[in-house]
Backbone as JSON, one array per atom type, in Angstrom:
{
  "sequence": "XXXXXXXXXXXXXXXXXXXXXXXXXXXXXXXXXXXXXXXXXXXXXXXXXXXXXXXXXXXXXXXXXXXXXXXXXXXXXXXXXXXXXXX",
  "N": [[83.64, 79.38, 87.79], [84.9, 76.54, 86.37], [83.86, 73.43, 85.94], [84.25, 71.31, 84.29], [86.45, 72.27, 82.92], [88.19, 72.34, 84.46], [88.93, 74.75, 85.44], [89.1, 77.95, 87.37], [88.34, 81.33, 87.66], [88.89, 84.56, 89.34], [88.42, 87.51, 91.31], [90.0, 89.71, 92.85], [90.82, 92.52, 95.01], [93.17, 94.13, 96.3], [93.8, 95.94, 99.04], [95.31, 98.43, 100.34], [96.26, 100.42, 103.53], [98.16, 101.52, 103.65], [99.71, 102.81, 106.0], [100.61, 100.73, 107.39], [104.32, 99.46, 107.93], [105.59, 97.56, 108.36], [106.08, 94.13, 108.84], [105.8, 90.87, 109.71], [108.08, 88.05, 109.76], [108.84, 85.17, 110.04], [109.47, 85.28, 112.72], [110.91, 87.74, 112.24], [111.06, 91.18, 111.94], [109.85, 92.78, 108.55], [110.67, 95.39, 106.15], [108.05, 97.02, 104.8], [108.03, 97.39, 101.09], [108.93, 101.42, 99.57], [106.66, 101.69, 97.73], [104.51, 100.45, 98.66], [103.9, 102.2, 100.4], [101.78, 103.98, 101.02], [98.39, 104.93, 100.9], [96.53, 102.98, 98.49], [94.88, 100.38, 96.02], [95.15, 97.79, 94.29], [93.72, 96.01, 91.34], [93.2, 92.69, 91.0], [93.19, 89.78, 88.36], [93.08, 86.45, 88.26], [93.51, 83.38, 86.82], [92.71, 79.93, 87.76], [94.34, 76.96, 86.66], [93.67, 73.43, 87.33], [94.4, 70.37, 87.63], [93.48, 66.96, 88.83], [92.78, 67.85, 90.78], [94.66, 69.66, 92.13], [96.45, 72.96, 91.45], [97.91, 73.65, 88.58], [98.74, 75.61, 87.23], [99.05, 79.3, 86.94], [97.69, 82.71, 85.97], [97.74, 85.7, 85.81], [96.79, 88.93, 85.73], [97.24, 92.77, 86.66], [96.05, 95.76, 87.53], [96.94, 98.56, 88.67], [98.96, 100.46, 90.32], [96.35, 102.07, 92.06], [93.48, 104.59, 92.92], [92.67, 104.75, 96.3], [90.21, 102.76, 98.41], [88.18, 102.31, 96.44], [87.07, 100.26, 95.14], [86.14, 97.43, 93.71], [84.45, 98.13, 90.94], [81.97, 96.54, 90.22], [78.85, 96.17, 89.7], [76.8, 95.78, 92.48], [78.2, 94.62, 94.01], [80.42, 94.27, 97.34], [80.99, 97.13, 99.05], [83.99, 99.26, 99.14], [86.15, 98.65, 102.08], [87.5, 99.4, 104.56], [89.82, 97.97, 107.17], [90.61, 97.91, 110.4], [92.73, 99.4, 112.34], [94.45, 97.46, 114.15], [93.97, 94.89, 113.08]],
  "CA": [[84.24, 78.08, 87.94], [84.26, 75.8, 85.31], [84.4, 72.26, 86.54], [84.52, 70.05, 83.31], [87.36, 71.87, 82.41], [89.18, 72.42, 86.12], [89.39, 76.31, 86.01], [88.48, 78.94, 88.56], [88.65, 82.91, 87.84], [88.57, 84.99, 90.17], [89.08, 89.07, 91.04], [90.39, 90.3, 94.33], [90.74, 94.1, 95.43], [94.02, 94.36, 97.42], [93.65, 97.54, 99.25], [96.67, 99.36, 101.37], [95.8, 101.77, 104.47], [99.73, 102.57, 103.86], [99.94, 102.86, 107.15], [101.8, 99.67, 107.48], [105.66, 99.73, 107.97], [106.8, 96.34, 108.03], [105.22, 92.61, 108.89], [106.5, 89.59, 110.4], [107.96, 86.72, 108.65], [109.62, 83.75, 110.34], [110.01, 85.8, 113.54], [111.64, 88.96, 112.34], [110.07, 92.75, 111.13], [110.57, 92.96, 107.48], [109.16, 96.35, 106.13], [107.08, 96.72, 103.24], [109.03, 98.4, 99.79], [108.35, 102.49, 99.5], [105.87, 101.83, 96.71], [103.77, 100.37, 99.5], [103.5, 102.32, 102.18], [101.06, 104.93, 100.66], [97.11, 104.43, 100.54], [96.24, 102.71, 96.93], [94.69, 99.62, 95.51], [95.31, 96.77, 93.18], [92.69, 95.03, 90.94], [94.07, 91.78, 90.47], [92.03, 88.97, 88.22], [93.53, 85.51, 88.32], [93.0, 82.46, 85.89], [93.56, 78.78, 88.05], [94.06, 75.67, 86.26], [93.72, 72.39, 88.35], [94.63, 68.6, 87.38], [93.48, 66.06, 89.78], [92.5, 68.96, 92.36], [95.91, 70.74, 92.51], [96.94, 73.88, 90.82], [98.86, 73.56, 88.03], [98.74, 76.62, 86.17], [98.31, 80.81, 87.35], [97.93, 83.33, 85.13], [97.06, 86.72, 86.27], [96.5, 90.46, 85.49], [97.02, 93.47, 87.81], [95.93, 96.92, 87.25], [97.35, 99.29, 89.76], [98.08, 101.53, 91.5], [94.86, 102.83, 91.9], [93.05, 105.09, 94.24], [92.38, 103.96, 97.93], [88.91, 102.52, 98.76], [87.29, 102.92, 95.0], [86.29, 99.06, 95.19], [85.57, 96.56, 92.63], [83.54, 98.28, 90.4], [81.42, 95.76, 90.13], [78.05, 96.53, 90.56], [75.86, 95.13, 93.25], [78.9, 93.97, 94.83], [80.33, 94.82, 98.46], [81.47, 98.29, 98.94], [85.56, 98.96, 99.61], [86.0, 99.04, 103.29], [89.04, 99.59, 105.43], [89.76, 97.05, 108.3], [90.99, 98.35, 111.67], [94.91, 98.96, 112.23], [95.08, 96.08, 114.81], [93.62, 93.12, 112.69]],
  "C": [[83.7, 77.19, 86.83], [84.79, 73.84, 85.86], [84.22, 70.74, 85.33], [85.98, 70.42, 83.0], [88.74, 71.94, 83.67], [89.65, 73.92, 85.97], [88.61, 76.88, 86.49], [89.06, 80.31, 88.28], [87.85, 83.5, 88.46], [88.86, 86.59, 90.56], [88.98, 89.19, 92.27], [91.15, 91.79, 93.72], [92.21, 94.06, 96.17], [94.08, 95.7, 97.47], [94.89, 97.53, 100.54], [96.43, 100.57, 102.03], [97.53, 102.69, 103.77], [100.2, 103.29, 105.01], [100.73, 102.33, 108.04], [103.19, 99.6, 107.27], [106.13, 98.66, 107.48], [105.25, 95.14, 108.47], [106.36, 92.26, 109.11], [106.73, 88.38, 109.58], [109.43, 85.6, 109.9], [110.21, 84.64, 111.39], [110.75, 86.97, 113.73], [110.91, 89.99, 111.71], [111.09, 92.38, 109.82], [109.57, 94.19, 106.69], [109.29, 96.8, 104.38], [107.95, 97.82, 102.24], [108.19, 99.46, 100.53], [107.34, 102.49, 98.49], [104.67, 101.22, 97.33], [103.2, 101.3, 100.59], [102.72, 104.02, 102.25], [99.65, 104.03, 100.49], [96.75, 104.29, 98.87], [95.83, 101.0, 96.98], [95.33, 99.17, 94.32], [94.47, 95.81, 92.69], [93.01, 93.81, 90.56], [92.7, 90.55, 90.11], [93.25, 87.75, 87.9], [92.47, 83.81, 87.68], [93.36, 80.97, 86.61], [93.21, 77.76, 87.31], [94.36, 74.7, 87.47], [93.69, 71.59, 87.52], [94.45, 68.05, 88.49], [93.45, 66.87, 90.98], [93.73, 69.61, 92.87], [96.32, 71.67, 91.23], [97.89, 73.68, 90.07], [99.28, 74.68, 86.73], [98.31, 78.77, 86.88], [98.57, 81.76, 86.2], [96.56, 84.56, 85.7], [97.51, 88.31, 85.54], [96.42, 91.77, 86.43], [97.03, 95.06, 86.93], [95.78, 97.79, 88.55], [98.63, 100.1, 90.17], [96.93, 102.4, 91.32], [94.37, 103.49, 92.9], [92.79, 104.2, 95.44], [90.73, 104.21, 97.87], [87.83, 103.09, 97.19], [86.63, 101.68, 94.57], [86.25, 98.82, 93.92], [85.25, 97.31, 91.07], [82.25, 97.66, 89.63], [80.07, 96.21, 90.26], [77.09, 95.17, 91.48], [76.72, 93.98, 94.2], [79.83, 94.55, 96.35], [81.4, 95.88, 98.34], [83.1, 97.8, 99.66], [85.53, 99.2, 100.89], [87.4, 98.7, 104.01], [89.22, 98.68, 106.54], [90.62, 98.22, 109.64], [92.16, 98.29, 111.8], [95.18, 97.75, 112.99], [94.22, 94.67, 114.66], [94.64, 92.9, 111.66]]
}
């Protein structure tokens, strides 16, 4: 975070059991593309600009599909871990 000049980068893991069919949106099942619904990650690093404390700028990077549960590679940072099918 850089706070003279108002940006925040940041790297998130999105990981996929692929287990998942569909999700809920505004009351109805809507189910996830076929390029989902296999176990794989996405490393995604994201650049935010802010003016006056609102976002006015994204600019991101994704490298993926990638193996399932291979984490970060970060070191000394928290291992990949799977959540439970009913959270």
């Amino acid at each position: 975070m850089d706070t003279q000049r108002q940006i925040v980068f940041a790297t998130f893991d999105f990981m996929r059991r692929g287990n998942v069919e569909s999700w809920t949106f505004e009351g109805r099942s809507v189910p996830y593309p076929e390029g989902m619904r296999y176990p794989n990650e996405i490393l995604n690093t994201e650049i935010f600009k802010f003016v006056n404390g609102k976002i006015t700028r994204v600019e991101a990077v994704f490298e993926g599909p990638q193996s399932y549960m291979r984490g970060t590679g970060w070191p000394g940072g928290t291992q990949a871990e799977s959540r439970p099918i009913d959270e």
